[in-house]
N, C-alpha and C positions, 0 to 999 in steps of 0.2 A: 497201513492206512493212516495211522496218525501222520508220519511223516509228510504224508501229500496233503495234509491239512494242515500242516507246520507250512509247507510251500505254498499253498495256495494263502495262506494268514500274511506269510513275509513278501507276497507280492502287492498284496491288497494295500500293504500297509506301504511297501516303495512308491507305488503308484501315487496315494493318497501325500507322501513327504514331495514326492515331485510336480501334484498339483498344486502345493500347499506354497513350495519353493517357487514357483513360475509366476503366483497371486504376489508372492512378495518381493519380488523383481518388478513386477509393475508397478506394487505401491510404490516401491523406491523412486522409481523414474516418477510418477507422476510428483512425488515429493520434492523430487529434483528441479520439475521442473515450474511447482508452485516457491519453489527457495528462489528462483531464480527473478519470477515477477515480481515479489517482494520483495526482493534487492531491487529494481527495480523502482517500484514506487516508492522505496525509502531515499534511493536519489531523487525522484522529483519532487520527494515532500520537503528534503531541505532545499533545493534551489529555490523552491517558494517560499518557503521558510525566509531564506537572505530576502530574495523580495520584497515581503512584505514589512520585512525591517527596514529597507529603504526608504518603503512608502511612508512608513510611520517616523522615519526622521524628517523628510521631506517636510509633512505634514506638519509637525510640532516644529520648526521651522519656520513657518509660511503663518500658520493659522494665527495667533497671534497679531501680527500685524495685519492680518485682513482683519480680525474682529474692532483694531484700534481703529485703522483706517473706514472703516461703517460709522463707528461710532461717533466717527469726528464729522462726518456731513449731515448738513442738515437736512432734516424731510419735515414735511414732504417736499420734493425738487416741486418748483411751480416752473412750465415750460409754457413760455410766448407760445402761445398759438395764433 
């Protein structure tokens, strides 16, 4: 009797290792495939990254001489009507 209660224990327990195995195939893949969109957005956060370096050289640039260029006309403009 014991024995069929040894068999019936070491199924319970295969059973239970190969639901346990099948959960963690899944998580795998879905880890896989959250690894994969985060590469992903880690490429499009530097391409914006460069961008927004350009914007900011651009900027520092330009800005400057549009503040000089304000400062040097006079206001208020009086326009002929």
């Amino acid at each position: 009797m014991s024995w069929q209660l040894y068999g019936i224990l070491q199924y319970r327990s295969m059973e239970a290792s190969k639901m346990l195995a099948e959960k963690a195939h899944l998580s795998a893949a879905h880890m896989e495939s959250m690894t994969v969109d985060m590469h992903d957005i880690a490429r499009k956060t530097k391409q914006e990254a460069v961008s927004m370096r350009i914007i900011t050289l651009v900027t520092l640039f330009f800005l400057p001489g549009t503040f000089i260029s304000v400062r040097l006309v006079p206001f208020p403009l009086h326009l002929n009507r």
